[in-house]
C-alpha positions as CSV (number, residue, x, y, z in Angstrom):
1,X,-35.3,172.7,-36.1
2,X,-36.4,176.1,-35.3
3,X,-39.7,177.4,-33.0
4,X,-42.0,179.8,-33.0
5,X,-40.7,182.5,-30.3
6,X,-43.4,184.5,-28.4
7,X,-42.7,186.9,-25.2
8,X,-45.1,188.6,-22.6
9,X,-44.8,191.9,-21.5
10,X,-43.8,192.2,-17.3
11,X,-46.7,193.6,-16.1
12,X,-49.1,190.6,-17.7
13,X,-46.6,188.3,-16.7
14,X,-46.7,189.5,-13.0
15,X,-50.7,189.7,-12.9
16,X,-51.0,186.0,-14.9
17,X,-52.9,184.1,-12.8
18,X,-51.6,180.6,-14.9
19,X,-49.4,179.9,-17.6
20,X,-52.2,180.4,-20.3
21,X,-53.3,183.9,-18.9
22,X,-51.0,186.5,-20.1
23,X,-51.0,188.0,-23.6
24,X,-48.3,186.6,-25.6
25,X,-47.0,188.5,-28.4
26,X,-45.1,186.6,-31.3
27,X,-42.2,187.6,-32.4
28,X,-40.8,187.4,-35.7
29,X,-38.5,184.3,-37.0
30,X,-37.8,180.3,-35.3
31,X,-35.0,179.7,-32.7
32,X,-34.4,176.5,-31.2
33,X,-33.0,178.4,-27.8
34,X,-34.1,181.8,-26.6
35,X,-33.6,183.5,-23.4
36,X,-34.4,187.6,-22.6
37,X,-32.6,190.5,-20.1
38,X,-33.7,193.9,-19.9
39,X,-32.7,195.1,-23.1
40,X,-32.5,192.3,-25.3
41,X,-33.0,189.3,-26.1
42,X,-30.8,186.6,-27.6
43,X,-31.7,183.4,-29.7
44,X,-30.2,180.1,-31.5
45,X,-31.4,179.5,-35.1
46,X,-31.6,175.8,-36.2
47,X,-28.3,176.2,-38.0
48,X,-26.2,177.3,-35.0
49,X,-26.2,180.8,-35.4
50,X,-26.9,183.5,-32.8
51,X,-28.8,186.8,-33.2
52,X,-29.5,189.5,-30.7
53,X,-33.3,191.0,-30.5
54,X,-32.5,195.0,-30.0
55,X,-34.6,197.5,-27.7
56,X,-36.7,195.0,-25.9
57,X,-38.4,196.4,-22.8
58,X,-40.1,195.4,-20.2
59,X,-43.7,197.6,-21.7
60,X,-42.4,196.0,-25.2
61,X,-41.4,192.5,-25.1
62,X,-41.4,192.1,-29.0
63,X,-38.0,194.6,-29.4
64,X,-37.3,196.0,-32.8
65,X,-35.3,193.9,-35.0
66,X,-32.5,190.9,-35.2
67,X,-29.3,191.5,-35.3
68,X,-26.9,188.4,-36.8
69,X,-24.1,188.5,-34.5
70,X,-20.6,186.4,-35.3
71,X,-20.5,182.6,-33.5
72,X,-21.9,179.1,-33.8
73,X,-23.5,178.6,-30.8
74,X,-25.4,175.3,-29.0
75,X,-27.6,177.5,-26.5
76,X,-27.6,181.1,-24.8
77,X,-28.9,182.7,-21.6
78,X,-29.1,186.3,-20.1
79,X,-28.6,187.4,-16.8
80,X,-30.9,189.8,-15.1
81,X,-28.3,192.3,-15.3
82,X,-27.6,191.8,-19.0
83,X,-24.9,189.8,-19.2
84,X,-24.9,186.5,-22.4
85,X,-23.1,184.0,-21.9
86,X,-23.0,181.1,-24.6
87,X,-21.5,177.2,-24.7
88,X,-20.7,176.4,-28.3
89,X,-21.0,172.5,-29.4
90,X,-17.2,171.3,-28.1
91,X,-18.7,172.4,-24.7
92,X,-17.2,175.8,-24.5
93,X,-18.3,178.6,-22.2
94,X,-18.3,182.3,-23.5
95,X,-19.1,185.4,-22.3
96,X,-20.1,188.5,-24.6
97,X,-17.8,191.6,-23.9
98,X,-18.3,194.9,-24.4
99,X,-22.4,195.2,-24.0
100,X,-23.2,198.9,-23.8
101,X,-26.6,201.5,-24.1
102,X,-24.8,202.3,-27.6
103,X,-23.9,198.9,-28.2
104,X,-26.7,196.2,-26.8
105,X,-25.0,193.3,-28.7
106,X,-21.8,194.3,-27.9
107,X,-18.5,194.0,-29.3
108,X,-16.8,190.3,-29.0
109,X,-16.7,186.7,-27.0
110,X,-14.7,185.9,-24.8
111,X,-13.7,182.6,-23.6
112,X,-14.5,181.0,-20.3
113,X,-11.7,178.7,-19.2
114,X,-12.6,175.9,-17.2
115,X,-9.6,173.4,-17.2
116,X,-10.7,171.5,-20.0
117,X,-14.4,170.9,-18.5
118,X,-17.3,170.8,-21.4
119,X,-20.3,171.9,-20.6
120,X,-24.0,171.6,-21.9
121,X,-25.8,174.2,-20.1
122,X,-25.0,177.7,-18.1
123,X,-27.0,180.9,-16.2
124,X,-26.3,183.5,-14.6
125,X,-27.8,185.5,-11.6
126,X,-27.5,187.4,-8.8
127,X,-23.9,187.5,-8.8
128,X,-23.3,182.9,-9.8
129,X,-23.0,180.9,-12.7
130,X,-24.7,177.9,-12.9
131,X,-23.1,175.1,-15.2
132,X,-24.1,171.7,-16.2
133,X,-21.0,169.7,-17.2
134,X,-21.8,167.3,-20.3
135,X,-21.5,164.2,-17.5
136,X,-24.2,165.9,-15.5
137,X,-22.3,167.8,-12.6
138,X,-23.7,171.1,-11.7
139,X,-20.8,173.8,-11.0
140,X,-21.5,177.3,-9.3
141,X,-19.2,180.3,-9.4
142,X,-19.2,183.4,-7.5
């Protein structure tokens, strides 16, 4: 079942003081996954589906609108630098292709192979990839 999704704004986020300080701002719709970069955001709906929150900035946390994009996904994460990467429910890893300025959700997935390893969980940062294989062994990549 979907949430409620709500974002803070990087300068009330830097200056919180807790957790309960900073002005949230709700965004519309319910994902049961969500994770932001620094021009959009991405989320999982209840049903699987992914959709792609467009001009999100760090002054305007709330972005404009949500864009359905293709795939059945089981959780998403963005990279400081932009990149999506997604794991799908048999465990796959994917990475989105193709992310431009004129094209923020880019274009297509493409798949991550791992030598027949499934995974439950991934991020990306600073140049790694952090995976959680579905037994509970955490993999980096560089």
């Amino acid at each position: 079942r979907g949430k409620n999704i709500f974002c803070c704004n990087k300068q009330a986020a830097v200056t919180a003081a807790s957790y309960f300080t900073p002005a949230y701002t709700r965004i519309p719709g319910k994902m049961r996954y969500y994770s932001c970069g620094p021009g959009t955001c991405w989320g999982i709906s209840a049903a699987g589906n992914i959709y792609c929150r467009l001009k999100v900035k760090p002054v305007s946390c709330a972005g404009s609108k949500w864009l359905r994009v293709p795939g059945q996904f089981r959780m998403v994460e963005v990279g400081t630098d932009g990149t999506v990467y997604a794991i799908n429910y048999g465990g796959v890893v994917y990475r989105r292709v193709g992310i431009s300025a004129l094209k923020p959700q880019g274009v297509q997935w493409a798949r991550i192979h791992f030598l027949g390893r499934k995974f439950r969980h991934v991020t990306a940062d600073l140049g790694t990839l952090w995976l959680v294989e579905l037994n509970g062994n955490l993999i980096r990549c560089q």
